[in-house]
C-alpha positions in Angstrom: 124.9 115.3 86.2 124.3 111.6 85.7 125.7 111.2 89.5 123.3 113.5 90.3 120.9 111.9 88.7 121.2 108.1 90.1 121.6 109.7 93.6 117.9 111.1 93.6 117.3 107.9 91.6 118.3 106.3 95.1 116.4 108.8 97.3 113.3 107.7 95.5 113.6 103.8 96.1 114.7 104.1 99.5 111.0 105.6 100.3 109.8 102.7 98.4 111.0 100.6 95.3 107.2 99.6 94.3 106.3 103.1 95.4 107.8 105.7 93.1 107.0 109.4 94.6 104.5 111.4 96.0 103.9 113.3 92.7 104.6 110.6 90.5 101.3 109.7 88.2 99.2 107.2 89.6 99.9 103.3 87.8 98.9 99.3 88.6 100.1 96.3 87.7 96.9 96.1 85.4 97.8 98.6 83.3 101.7 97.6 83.1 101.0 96.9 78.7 101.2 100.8 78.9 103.1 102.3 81.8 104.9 104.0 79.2 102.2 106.0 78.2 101.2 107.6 81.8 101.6 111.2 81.5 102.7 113.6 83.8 100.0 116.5 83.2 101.9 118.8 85.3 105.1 118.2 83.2 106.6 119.5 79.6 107.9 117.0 76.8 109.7 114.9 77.5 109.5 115.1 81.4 105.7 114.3 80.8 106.2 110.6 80.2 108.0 109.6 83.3 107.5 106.1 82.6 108.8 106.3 79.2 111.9 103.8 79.9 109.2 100.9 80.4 108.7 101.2 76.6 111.4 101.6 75.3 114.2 99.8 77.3 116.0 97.2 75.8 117.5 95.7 79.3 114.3 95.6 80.9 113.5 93.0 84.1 112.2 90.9 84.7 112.8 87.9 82.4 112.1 84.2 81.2 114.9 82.0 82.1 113.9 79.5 80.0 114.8 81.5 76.8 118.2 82.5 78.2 121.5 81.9 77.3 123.5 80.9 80.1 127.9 81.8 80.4 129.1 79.7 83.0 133.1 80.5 81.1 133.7 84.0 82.2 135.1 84.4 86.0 132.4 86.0 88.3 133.1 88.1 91.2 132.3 86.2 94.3 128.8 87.1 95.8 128.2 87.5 99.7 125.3 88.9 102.1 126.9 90.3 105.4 123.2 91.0 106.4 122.6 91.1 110.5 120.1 92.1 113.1 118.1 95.5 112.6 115.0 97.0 113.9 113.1 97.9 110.6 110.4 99.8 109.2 107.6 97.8 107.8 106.0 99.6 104.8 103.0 99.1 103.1 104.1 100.5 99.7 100.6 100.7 98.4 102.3 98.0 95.4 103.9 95.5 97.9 104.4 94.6 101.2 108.1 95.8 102.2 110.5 96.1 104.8 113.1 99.5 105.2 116.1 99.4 107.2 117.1 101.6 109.5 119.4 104.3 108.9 122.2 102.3 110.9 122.0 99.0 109.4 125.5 98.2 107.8 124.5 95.0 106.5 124.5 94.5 102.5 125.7 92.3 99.6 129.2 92.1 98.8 130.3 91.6 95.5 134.0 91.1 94.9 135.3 93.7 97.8 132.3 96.0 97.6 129.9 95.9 99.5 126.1 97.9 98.2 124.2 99.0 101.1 120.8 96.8 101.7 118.2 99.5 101.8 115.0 97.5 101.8 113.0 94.2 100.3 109.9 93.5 99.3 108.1 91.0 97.8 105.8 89.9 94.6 102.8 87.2 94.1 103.3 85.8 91.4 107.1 85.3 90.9 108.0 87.7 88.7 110.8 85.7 87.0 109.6 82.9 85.1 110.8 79.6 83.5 109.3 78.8 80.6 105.5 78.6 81.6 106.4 78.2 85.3 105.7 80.5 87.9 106.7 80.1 91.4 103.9 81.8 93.9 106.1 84.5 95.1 109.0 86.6 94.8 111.7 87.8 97.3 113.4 90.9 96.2 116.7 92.8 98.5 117.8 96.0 97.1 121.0 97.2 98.0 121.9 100.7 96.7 125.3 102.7 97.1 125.6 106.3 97.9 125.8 107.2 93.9 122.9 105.5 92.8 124.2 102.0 92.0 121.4 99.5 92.5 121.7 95.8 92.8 119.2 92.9 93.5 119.4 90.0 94.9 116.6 87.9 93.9 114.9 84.6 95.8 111.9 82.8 94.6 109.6 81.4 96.7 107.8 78.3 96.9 104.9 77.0 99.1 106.0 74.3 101.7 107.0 74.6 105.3 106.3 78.0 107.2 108.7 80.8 107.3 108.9 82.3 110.9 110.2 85.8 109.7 108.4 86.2 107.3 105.4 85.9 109.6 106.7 88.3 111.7 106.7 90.0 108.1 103.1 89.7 108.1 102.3 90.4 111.6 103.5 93.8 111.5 102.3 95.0 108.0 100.4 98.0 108.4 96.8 96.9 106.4 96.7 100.5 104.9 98.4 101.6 101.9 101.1 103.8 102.5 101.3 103.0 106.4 104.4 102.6 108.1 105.2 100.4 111.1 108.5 101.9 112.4 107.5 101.5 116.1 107.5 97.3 116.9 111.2 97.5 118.1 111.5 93.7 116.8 115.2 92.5 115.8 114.7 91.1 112.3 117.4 89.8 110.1 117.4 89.9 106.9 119.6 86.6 106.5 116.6 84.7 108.1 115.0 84.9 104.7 117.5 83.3 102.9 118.0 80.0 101.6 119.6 77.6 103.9 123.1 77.8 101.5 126.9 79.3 101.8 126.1 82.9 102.6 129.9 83.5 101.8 129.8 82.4 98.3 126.5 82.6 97.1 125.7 80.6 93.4 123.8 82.6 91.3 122.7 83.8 87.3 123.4 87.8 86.9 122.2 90.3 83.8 122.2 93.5 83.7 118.2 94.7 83.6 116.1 97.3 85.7 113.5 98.4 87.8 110.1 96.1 87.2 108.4 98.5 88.1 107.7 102.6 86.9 109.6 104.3 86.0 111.3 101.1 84.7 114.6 102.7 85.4 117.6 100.7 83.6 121.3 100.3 85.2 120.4 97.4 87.3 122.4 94.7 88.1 120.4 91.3 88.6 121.5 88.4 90.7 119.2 85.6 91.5 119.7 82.7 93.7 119.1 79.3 92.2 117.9 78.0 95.7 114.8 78.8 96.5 113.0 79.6 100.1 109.3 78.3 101.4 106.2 79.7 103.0 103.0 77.9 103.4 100.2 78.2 102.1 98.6 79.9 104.9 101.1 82.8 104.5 101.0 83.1 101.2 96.9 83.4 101.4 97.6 86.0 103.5 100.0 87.9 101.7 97.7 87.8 99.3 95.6 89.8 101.4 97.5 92.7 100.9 98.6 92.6 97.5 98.1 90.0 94.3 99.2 89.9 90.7 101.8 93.0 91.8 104.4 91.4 89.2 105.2 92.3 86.1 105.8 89.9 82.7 109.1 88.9 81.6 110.4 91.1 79.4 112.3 90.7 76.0 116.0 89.7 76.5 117.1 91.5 73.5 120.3 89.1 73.1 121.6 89.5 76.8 123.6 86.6 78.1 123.0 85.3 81.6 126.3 84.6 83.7 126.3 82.5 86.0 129.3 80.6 88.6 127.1 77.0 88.6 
């Protein structure tokens, strides 16, 4: 049942992260305080508060580094992207801007010997993990997920500085319509492009286990953010903006996790 579970879990993300279902009850970032009280009219307790886990999770994402504890003793697995050229959907989640891969990319993040399948990324203005009272202007999110459900994120924040050609191609091809779909440019795009310029082989990075930051919140996530960061300019973030701006959520509580880290 719980396999069962992750796996439609999965189904849902892959149609969009930020974008939770067809049916699902309609929520914004403005109303995030209470996502967990969005009912489901056409549901029965409990399935009528879908959102529920936003609540009353106690690993929830994203978080403030600044009040972390960081482990640095315990041995890590190492962490790797074998990313590579794919012709991608881009989506306009109607939360984010985001980018699908096709259904024969191969390309994911390896941790230890296994590798999680890179199903799409997507992005948030602000960042939506913070340091203290610091806020970088965006957010770079890759979710991988494997064939049972298991979800893992690799997480890049973004500052403003010199231009970043994919991700102009990024905004080039962004349908201006929520909910459109650009499946038809034929552009090669790799993912790797987006990354910072570092040892893709043995990435450095903080992990926690956390969730979903956004409905339905779901927990069982494992967290790993980069502590290099990437750059757009201004320009592109103004017109990111244009599609979508204060889609992040605040840092939640860290209810006494520990982040590990390899630096």
């Amino acid at each position: 049942m719980k396999t069962k579970i992750l796996a439609n879990l999965a189904s849902i993300i892959v149609t969009g992260y930020t974008c939770i279902a067809v049916a699902a009850p309609h929520w914004t970032h403005d109303e995030q305080a209470t996502w967990w009280a969005v009912e489901d009219t056409t549901k029965t307790l409990p399935l009528n508060f879908p959102f529920a886990e936003c609540g009353v999770g106690t690993h929830q994402s994203p978080i403030d580094l600044a009040a972390a504890t960081f482990d640095n003793t315990k041995p890590l697995n190492n962490l790797a992207v074998t990313y590579s050229a794919d012709t991608p959907t881009f989506f306009n989640t109607g939360h984010a801007i985001q980018v699908n891969t096709s259904s024969s990319f191969t390309g994911g993040l390896k941790v230890g010997d296994e590798t999680l399948p890179l199903i799409q990324l997507h992005f948030h203005e602000p960042s939506e993990h913070v340091i203290g009272d610091k806020k970088f202007p965006a957010e770079l999110h890759f979710v991988h997920i494997t064939g049972d459900g298991r979800i893992a994120v690799l997480g890049v924040a973004i500052d403003v500085g010199t231009e970043n050609t994919l991700f102009q191609t990024i905004l080039d091809n962004m349908p201006a319509e929520e909910g459109g779909k650009n499946s038809t440019s034929g552009i090669q795009f790799n993912p790797a492009q987006l990354l910072p310029a570092v040892d893709l082989e043995n990435l450095k990075y903080y992990t926690f286990a956390g969730s979903l930051t956004t409905p339905p919140c779901s927990e069982g996530v494992q967290w790993y953010l980069l502590s290099e960061i990437i750059t757009i300019s201004q320009a592109q973030l103004d017109k990111m903006k244009t599609f979508y701006t204060n889609n992040a959520r605040a840092a939640q509580s860290l209810n006494e996790r520990s982040i590990l880290t390899n630096q």
